[in-house]
MIDOSE-1310 file (N, C-alpha, C; in nm, 2 decimals, decimal comma, always signed):
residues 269
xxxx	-1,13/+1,63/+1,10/-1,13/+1,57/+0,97/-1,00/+1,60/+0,90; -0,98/+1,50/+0,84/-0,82/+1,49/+0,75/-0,81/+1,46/+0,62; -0,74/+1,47/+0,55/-0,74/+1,44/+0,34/-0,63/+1,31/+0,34; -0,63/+1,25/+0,30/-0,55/+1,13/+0,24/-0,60/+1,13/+0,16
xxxx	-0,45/+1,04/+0,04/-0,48/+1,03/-0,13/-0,38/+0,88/-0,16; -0,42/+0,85/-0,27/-0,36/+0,69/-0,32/-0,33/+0,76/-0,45; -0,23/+0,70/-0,49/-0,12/+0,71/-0,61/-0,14/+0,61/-0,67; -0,16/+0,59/-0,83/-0,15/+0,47/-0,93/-0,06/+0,54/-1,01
xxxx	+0,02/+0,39/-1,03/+0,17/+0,42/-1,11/+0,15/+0,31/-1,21; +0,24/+0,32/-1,33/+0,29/+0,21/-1,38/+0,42/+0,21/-1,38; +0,46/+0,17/-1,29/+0,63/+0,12/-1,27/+0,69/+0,03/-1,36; +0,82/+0,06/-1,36/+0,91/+0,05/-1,48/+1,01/+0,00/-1,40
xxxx	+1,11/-0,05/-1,47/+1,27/-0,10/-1,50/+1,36/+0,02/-1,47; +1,32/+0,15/-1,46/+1,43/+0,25/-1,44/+1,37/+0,34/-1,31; +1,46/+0,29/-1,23/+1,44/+0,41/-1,13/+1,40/+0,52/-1,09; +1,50/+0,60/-1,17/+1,49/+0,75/-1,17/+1,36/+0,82/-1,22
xxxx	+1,31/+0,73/-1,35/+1,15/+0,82/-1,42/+1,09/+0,74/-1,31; +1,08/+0,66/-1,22/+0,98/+0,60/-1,14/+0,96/+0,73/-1,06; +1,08/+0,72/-1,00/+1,05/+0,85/-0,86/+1,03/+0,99/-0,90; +1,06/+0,96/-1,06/+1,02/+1,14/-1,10/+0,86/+1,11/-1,10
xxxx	+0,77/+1,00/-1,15/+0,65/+0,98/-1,16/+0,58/+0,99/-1,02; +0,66/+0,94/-0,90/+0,61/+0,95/-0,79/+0,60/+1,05/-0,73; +0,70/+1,15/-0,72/+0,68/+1,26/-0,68/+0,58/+1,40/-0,72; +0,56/+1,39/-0,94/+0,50/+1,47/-0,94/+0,34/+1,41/-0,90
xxxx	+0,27/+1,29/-0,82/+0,18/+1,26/-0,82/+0,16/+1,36/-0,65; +0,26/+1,28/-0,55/+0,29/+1,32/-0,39/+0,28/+1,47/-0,47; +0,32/+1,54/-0,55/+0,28/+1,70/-0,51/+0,16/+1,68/-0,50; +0,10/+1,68/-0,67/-0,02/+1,73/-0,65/-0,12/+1,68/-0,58
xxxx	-0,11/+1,55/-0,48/-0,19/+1,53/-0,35/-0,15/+1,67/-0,26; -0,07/+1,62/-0,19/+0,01/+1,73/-0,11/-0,10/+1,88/-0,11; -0,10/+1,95/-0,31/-0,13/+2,07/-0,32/-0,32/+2,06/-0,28; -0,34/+1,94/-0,33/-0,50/+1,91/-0,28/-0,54/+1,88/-0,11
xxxx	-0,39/+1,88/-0,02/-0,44/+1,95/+0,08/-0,45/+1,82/+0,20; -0,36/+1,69/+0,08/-0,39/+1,54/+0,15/-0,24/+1,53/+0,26; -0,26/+1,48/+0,37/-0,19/+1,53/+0,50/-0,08/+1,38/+0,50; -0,17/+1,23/+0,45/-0,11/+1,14/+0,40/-0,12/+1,08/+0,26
xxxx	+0,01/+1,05/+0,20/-0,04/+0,98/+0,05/+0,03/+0,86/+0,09; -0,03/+0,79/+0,01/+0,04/+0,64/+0,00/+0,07/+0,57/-0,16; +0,16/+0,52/-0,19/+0,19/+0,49/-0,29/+0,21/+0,33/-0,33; +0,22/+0,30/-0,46/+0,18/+0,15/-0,44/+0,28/+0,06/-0,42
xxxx	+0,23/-0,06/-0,43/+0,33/-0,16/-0,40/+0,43/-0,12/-0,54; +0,58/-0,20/-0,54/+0,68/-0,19/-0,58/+0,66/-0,04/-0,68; +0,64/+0,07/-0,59/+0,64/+0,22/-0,67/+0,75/+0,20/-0,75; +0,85/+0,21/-0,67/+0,97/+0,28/-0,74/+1,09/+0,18/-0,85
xxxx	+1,03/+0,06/-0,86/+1,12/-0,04/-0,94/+1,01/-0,17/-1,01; +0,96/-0,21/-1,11/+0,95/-0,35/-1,11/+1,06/-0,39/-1,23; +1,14/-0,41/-1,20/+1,23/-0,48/-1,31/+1,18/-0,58/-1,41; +1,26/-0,64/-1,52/+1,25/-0,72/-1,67/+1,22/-0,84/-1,57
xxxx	+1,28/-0,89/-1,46/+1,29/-0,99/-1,43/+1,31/-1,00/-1,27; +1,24/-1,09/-1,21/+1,22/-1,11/-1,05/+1,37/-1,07/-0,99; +1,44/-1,13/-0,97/+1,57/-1,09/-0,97/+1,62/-1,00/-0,98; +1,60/-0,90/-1,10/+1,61/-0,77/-1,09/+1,63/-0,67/-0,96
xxxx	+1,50/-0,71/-0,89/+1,53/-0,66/-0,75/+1,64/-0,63/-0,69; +1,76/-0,72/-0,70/+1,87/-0,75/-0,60/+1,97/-0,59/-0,64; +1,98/-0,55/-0,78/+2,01/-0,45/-0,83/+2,01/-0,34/-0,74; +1,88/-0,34/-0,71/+1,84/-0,19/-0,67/+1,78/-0,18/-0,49
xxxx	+1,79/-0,32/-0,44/+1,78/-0,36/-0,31/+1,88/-0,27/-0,20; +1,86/-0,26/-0,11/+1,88/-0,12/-0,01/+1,94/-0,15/+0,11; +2,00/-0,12/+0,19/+2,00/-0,20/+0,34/+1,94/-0,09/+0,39; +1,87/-0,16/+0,52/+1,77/-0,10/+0,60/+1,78/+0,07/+0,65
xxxx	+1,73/+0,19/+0,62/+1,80/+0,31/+0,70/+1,91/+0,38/+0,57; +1,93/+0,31/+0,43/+1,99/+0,38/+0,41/+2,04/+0,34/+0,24; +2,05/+0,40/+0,14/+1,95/+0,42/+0,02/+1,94/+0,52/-0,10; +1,92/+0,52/-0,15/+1,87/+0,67/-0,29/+1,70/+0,66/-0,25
xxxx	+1,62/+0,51/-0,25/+1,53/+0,54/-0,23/+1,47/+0,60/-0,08; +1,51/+0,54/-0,01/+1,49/+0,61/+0,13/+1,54/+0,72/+0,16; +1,67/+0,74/+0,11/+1,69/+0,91/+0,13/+1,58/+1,02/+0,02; +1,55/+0,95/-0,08/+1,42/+1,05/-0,18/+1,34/+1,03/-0,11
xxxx	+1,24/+0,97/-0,03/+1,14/+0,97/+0,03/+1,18/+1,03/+0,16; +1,25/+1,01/+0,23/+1,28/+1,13/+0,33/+1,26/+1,27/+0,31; +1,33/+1,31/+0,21/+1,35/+1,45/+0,11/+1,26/+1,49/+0,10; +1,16/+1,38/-0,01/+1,01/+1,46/-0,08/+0,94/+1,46/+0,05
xxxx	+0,93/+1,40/+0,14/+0,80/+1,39/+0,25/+0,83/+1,55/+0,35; +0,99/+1,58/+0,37/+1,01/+1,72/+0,39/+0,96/+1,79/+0,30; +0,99/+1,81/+0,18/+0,94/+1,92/+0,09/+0,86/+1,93/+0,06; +0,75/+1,84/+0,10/+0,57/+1,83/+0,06/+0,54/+1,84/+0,18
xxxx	+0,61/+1,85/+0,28/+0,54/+1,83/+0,39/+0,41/+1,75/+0,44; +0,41/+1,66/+0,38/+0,32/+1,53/+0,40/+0,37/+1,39/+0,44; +0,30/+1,29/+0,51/+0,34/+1,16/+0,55/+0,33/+1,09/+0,40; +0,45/+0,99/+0,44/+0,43/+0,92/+0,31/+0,43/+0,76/+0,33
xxxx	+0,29/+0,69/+0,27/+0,34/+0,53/+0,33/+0,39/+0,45/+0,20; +0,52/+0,43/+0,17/+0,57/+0,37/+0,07/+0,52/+0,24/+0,02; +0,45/+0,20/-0,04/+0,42/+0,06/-0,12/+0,54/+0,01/-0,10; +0,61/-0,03/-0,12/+0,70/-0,13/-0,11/+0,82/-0,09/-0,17
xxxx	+0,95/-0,13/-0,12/+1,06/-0,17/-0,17/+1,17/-0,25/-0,11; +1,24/-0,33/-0,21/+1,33/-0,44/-0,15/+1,43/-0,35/-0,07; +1,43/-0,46/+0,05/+1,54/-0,40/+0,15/+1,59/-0,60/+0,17; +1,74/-0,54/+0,23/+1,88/-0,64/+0,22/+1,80/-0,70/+0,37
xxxx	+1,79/-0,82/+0,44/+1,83/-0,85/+0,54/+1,96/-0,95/+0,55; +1,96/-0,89/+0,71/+2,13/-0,96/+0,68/+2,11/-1,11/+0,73; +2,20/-1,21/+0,67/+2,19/-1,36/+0,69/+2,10/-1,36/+0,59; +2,02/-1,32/+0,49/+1,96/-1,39/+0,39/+1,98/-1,33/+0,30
xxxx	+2,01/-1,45/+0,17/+2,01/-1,43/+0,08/+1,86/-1,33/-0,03; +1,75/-1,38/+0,07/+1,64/-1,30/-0,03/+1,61/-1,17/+0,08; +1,57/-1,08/-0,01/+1,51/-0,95/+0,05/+1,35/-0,94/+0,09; +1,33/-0,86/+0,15/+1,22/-0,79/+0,20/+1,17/-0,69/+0,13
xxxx	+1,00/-0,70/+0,11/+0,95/-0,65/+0,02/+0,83/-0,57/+0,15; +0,93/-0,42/+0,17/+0,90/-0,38/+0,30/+0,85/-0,24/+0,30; +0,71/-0,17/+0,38/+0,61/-0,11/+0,35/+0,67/+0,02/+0,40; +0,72/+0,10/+0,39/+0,78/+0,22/+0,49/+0,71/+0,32/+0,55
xxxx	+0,68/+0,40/+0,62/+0,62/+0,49/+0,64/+0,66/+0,60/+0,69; +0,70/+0,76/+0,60/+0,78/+0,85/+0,63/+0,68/+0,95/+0,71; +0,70/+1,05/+0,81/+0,65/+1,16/+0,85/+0,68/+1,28/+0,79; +0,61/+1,36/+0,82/+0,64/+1,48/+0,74/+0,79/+1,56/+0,78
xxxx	+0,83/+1,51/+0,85/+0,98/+1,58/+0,89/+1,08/+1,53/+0,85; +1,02/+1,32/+0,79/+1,15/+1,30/+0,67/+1,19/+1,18/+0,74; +1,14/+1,16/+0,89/+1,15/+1,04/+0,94/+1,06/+0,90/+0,97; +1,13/+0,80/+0,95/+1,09/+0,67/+0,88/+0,99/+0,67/+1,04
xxxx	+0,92/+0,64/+1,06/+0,83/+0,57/+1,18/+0,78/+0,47/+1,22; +0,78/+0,38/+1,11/+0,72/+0,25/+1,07/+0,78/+0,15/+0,95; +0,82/+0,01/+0,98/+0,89/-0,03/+0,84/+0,79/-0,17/+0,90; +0,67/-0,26/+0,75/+0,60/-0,37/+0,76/+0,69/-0,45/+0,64
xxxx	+0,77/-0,57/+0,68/+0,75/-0,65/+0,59/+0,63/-0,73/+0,56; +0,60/-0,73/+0,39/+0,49/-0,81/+0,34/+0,49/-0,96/+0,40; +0,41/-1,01/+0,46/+0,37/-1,10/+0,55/+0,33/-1,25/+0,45; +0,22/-1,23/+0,37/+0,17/-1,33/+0,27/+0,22/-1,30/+0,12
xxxx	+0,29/-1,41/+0,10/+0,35/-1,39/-0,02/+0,27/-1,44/-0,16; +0,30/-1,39/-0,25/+0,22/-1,46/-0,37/+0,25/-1,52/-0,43; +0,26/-1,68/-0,41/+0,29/-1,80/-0,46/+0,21/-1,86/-0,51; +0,12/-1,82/-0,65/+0,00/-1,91/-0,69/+0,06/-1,90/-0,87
xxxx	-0,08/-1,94/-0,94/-0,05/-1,97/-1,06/-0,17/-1,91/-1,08; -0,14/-1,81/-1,23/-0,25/-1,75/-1,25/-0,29/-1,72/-1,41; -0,39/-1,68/-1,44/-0,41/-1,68/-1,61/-0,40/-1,55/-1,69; -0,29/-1,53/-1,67/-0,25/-1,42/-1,76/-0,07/-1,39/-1,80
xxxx	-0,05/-1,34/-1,87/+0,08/-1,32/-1,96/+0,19/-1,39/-1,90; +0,23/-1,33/-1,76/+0,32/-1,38/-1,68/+0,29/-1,54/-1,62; +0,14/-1,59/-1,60/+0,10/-1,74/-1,56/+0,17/-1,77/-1,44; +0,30/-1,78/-1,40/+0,33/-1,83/-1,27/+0,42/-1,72/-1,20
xxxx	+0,37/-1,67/-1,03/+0,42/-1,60/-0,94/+0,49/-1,72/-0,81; +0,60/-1,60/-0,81/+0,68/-1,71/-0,69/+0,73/-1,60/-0,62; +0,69/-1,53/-0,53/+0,77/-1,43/-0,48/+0,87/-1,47/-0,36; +0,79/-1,60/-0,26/+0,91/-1,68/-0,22/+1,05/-1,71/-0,24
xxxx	+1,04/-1,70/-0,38/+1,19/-1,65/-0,44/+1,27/-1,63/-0,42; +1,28/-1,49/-0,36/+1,38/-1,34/-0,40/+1,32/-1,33/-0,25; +1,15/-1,29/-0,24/+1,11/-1,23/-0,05/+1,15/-1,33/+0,02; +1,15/-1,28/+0,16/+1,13/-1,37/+0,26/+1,02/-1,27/+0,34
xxxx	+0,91/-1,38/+0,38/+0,82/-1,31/+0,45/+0,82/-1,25/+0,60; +0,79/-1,12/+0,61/+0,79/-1,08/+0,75/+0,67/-1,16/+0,82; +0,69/-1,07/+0,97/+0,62/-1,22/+1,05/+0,54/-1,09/+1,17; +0,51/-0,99/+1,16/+0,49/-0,87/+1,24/+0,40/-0,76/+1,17
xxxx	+0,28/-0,79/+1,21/+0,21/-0,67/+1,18/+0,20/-0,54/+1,27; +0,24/-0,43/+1,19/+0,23/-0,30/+1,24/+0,13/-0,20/+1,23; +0,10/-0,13/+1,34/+0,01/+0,02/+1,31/+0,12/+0,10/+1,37; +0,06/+0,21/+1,28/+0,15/+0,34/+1,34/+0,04/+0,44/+1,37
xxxx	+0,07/+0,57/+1,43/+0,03/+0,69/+1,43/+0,07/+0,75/+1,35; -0,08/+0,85/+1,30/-0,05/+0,90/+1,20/-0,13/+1,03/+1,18; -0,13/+1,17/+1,09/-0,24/+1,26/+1,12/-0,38/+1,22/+1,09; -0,38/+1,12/+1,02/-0,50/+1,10/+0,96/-0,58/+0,98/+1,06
xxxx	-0,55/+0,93/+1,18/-0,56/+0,83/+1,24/-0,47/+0,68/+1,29; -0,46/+0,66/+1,32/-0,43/+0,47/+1,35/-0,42/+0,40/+1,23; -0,33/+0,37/+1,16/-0,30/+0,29/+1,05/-0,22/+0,17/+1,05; -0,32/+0,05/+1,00/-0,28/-0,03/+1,01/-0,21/-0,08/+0,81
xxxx	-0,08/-0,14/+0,85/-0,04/-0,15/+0,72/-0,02/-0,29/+0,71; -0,06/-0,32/+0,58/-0,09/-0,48/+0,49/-0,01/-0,46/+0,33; -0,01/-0,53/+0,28/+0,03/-0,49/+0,10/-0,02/-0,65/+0,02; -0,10/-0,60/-0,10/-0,10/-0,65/-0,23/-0,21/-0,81/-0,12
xxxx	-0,14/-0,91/-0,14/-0,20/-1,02/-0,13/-0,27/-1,06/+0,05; -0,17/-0,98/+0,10/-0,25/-0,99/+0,23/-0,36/-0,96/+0,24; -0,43/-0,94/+0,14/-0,56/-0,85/+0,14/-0,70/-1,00/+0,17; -0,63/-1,11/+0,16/-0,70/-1,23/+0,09/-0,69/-1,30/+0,28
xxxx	-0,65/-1,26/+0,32/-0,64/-1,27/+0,46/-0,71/-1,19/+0,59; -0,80/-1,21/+0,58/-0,88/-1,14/+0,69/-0,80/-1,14/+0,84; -0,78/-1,26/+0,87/-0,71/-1,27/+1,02/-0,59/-1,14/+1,05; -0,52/-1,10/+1,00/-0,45/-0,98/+1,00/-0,50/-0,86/+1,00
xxxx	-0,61/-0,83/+0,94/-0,70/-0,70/+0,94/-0,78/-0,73/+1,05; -0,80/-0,81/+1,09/-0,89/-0,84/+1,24/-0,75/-0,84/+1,39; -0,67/-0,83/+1,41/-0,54/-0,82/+1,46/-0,51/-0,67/+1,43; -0,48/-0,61/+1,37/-0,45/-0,50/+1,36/-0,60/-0,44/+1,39
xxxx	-0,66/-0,41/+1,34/-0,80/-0,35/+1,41/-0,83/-0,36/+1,57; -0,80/-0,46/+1,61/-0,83/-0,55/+1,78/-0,69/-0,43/+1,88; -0,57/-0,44/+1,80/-0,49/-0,30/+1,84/-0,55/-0,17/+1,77; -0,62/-0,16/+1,74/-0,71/-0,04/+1,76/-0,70/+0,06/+1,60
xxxx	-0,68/-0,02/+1,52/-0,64/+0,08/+1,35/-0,81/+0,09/+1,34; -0,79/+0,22/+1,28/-0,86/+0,29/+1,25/-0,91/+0,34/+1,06; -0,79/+0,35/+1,03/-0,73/+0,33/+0,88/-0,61/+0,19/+0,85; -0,71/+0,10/+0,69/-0,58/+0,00/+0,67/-0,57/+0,07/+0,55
xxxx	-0,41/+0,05/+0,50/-0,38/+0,07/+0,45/-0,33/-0,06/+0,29; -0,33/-0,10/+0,16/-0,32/-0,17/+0,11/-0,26/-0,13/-0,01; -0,08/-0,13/-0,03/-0,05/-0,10/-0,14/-0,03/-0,18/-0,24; -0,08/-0,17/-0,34/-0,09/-0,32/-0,42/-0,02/-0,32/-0,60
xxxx	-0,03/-0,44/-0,65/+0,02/-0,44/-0,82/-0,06/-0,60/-0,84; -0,17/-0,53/-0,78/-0,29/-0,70/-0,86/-0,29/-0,73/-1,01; -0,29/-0,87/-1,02/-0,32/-0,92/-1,17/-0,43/-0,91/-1,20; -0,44/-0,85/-1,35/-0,51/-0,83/-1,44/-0,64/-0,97/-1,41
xxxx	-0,65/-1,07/-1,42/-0,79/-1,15/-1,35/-0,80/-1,16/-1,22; -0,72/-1,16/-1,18/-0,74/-1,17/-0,99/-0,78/-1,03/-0,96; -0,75/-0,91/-1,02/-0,83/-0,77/-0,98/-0,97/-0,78/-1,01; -0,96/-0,81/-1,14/-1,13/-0,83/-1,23/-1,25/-0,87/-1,12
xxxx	-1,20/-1,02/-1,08/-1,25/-1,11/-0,98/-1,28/-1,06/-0,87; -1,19/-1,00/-0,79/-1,16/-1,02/-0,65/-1,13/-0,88/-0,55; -1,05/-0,72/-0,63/-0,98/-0,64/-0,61/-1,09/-0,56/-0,51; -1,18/-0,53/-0,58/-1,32/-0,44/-0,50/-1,36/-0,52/-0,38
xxxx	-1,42/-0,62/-0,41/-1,48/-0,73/-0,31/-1,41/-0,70/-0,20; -1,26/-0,77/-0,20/-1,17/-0,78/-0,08/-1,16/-0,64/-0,03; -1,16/-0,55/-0,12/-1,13/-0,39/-0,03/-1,23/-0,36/+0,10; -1,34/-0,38/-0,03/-1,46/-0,34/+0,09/-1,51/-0,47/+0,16
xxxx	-1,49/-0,58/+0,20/-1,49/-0,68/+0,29/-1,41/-0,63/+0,39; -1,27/-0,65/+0,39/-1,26/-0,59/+0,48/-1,29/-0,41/+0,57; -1,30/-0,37/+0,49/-1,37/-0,23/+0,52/-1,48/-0,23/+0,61; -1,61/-0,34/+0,55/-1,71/-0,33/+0,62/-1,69/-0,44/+0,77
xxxx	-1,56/-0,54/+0,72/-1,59/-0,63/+0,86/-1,54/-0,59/+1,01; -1,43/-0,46/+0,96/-1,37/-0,45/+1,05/-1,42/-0,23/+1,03; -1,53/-0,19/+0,98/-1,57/-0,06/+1,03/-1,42/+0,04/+1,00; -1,37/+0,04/+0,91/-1,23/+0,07/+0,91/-1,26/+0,14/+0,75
xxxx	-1,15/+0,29/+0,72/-1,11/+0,33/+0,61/-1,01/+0,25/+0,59; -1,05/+0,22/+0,44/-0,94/+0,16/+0,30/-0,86/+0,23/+0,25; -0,75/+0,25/+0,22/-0,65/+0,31/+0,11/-0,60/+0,21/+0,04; -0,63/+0,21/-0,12/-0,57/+0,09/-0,19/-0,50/+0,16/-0,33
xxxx	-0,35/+0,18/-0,28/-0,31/+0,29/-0,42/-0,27/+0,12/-0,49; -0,24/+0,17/-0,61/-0,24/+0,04/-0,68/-0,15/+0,06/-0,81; -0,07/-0,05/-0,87/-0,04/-0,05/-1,02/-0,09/-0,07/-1,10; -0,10/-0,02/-1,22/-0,18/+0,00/-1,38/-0,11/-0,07/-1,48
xxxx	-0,22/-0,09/-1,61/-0,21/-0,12/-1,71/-0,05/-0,20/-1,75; +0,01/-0,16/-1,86/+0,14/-0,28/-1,89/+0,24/-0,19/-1,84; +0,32/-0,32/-1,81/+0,43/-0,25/-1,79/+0,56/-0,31/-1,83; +0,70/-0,22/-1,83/+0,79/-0,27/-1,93/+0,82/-0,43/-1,91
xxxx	+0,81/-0,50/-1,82/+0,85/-0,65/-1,86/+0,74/-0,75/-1,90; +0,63/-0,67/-1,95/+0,51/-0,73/-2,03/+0,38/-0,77/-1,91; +0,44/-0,76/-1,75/+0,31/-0,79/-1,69/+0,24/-0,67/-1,68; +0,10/-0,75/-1,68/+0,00/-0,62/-1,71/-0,08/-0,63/-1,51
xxxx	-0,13/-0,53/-1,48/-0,16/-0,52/-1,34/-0,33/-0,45/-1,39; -0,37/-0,43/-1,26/-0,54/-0,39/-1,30/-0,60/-0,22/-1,27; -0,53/-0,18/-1,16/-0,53/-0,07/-1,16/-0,63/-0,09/-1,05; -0,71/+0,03/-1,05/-0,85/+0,08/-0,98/-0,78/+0,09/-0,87
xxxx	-0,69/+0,23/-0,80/-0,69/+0,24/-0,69/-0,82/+0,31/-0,61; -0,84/+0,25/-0,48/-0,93/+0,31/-0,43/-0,96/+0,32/-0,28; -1,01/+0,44/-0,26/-1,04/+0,49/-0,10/-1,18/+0,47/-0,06; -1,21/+0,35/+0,01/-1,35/+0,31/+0,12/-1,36/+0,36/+0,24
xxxx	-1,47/+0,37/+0,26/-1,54/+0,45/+0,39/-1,55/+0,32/+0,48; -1,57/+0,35/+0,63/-1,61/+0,21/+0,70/-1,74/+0,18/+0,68; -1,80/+0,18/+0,56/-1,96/+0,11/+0,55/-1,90/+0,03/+0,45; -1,80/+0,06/+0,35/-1,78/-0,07/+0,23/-1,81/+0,06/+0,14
xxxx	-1,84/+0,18/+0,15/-1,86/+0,31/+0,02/-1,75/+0,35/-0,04; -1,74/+0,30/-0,18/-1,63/+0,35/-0,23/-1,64/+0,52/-0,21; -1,52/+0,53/-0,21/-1,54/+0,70/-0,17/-1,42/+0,80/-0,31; -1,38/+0,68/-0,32/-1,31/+0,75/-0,48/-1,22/+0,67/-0,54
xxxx	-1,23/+0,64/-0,67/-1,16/+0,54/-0,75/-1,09/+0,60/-0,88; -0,91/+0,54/-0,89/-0,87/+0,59/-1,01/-0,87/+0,46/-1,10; -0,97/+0,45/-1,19/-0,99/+0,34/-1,29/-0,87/+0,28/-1,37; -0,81/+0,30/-1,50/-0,65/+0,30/-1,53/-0,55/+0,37/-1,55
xxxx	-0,59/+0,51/-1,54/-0,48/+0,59/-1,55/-0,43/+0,62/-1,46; -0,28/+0,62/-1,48/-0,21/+0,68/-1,38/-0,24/+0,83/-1,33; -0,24/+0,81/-1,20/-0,25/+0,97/-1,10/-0,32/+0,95/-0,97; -0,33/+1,08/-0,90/-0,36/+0,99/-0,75/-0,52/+1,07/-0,74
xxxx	-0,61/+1,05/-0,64/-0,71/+1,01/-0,57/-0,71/+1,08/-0,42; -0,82/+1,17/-0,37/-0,78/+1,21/-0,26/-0,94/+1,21/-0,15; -0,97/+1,15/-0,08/-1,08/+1,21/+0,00/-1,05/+1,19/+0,15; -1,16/+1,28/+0,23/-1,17/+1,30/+0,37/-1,21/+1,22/+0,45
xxxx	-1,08/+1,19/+0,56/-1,10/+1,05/+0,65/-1,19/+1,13/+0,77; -1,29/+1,09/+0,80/-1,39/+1,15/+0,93/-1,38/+1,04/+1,05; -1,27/+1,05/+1,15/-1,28/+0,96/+1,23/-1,42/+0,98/+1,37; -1,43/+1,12/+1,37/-1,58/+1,10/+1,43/-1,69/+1,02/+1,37
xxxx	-1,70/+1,03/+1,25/-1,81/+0,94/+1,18/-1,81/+0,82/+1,20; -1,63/+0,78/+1,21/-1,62/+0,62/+1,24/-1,68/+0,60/+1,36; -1,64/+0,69/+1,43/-1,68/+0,66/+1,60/-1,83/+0,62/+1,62; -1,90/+0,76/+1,56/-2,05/+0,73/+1,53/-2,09/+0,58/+1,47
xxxx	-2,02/+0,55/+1,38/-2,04/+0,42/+1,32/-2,04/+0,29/+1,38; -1,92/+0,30/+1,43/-1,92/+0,21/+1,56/-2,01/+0,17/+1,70; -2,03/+0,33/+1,73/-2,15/+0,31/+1,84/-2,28/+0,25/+1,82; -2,30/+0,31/+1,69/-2,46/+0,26/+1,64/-2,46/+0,12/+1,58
xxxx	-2,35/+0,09/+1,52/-2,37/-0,05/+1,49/-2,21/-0,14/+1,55; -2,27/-0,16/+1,65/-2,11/-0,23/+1,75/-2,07/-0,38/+1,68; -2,04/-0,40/+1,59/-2,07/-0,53/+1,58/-1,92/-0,61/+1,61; -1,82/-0,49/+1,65/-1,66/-0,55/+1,66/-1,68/-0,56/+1,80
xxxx	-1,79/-0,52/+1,87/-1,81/-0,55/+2,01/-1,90/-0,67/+2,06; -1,93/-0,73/+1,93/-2,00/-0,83/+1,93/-1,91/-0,99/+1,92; -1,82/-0,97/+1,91/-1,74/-1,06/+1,86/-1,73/-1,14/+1,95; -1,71/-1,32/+1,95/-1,71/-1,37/+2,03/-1,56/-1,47/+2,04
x	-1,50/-1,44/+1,94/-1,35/-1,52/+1,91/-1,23/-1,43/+1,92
């Protein structure tokens, strides 16, 4: 049996108080004994303006923010799966809004570009998303190894996509992972439902660390990060405040869960 924990942030325009917020959260998982944290989508930057990003955008392998997350994941000695941040690719002019995943010794293991982008129209402050923009979408879903199990990583809108959590599970994840910054009506709606849908269709632990309340360029996000069991049982939820969330992944239980009710052995597609 293993501890993982999810982080809720309200990310900001300035870097530096981001990653000071991030870290003092990664301690106090870490001191609660959680072996992986994960943090949310765009932790450590959301800028005034889409664009913004290009500012503080990274080339692959090398960084302030990748060398801090190297650093802290040594000094906590914990795995760390980064929610997101823009990385440079070369030949395009737009970045990658790319999922990281540090080990406890500081080394990167795993890098998922976000796959489904959020290109819709929606009813609140900000009204129209175009991440198409600035992202370019990756095309490769990853699981890594990890202490806590087989992790399969997705972010924010992929969540609306089942075919990818049924693909990553079919290679054998065990834990998905989902770091997100949902809108304030599309969370209301939709944020719970999809967690534990996929949780129960594919018999899989959730991790959904998430962004909160307002933030400096007036978008407001919904918060509720949360950790599901493979029945769809919320197993711990941080409602709006920022701070993280920690419970015990039992992959024998999964196993149990599995045998008694096979139904990913049932499949006929």
């Amino acid at each position: 049996m293993s501890i993982a924990a999810v982080i809720q942030m309200t990310s900001g325009a300035n870097l530096q108080e981001n990653l000071e917020v991030a870290y003092h959260w990664l301690q106090q998982a870490a001191q609660r004994g959680a072996q992986l944290v994960a943090l949310p989508e765009n932790f450590a930057f959301m800028g005034m303006t889409e664009r913004d990003k290009f500012t503080v955008a990274e080339h692959d392998g090398d960084g302030i923010v990748q060398s801090w997350l190297a650093r802290t994941a040594r000094q906590l000695n914990v795995w760390i799966v980064a929610g997101t941040l823009p990385l440079k690719i070369p030949g395009e002019s737009r970045v990658a809004a790319a999922c990281l995943v540090i080990n406890a010794q500081g080394e990167r293991v795993a890098r998922y570009d976000k796959i489904h982008l959020f290109d819709v129209d929606v009813d609140d402050t900000t009204g129209s998303y175009r991440e198409s923009a600035t992202m370019a979408p990756g095309h490769q879903p990853v699981l890594v190894e990890t202490p806590i199990g087989r992790l399969g990583l997705a972010v924010c809108y992929d969540v609306r996509f089942p075919e990818l959590f049924r693909q990553l599970v079919s290679s054998g994840a065990q834990v998905l992972v989902v770091p997100a910054a949902f809108t304030v009506p599309t969370g209301r709606a939709h944020w719970e439902v999809l967690l534990r849908a996929r949780a129960i269709e594919n018999l899989c632990y959730v991790l959904a660390p998430a962004q909160t309340g307002l933030h400096s360029n007036g978008r407001k996000t919904y918060g509720h990060a949360m950790m599901i069991n493979p029945w769809g049982e919320v197993m711990a939820c941080q409602l709006h405040d920022v701070g993280a969330i920690t419970s015990e992944i039992d992959l024998q239980q999964q196993r149990e869960t599995r045998q008694k009710f096979p139904v990913l052995a049932h499949r006929r597609w």
